[in-house]
N, C-alpha and C positions, 0 to 999 in steps of 0.2 A: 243865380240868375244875375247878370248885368244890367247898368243904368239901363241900355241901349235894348234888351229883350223887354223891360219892363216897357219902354215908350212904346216899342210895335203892341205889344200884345194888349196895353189900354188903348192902343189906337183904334178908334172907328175908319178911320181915313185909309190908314194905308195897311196893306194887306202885304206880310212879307214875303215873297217867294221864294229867294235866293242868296243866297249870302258870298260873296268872294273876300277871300282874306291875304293881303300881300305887304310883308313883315309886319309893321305895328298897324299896319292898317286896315281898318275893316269898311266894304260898302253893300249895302244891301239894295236888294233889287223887288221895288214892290209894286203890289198893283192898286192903284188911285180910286177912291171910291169902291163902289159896289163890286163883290165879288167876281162878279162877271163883265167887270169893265178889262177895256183892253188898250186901258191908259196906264204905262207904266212911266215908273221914277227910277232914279239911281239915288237914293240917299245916305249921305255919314251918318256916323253912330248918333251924331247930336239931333236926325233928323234933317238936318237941311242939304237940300241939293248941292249929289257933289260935283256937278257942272252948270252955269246956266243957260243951255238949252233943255230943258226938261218943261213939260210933260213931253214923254215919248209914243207914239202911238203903236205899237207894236214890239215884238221878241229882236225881230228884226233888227230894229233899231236901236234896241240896248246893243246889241251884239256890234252896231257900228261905233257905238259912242263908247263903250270898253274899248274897240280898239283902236279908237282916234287917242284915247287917253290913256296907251300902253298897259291895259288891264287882259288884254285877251290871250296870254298864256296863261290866266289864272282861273282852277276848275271851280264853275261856280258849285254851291255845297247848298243839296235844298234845307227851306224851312218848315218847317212840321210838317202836313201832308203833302206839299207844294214838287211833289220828288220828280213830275211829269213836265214842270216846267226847267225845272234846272238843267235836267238831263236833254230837253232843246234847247236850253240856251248856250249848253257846252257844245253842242252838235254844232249850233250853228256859228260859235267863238270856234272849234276846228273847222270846221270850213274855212273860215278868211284865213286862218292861220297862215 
């Protein structure tokens, strides 16, 4: 397990759903609060936003902000059971494609 697995999974805060990985670099795609919130983030391994426009309020809207910051050819890969979100956020990273 990595630094970066260890931070999400003591996190109370954020909830990981998504991970995209493009050469050394990794950003994870989570959701803010309570389970069922549908505020998401874009965050580096260290945790901290990796733009600052974030919170984002929607799949939608990660999907515009990967590809304002040249991330949307890369397939996001879910995080433990999260398989139902990744699999729309790739759906909807091809779409704009």
């Amino acid at each position: 397990m990595t630094s970066d697995d260890t931070f999400f999974r003591e996190s109370r805060i954020y909830d990981p759903v998504a991970l995209l990985r493009q050469g050394d670099e990794t950003l994870y795609v989570v959701r803010v609060g309570m389970k069922t919130s549908r505020q998401f983030m874009i965050l580096t391994t260290t945790g901290e936003p990796a733009w600052p426009h974030e919170p984002l309020g929607s799949l939608s809207d990660v999907g515009w902000a990967l590809r304002a910051h040249e991330w949307h050819l890369v397939a996001p890969e879910p995080v433990d059971q999260n398989v139902q979100v990744a699999r729309t956020l790739a759906r909807l990273l091809a779409e704009r494609a």
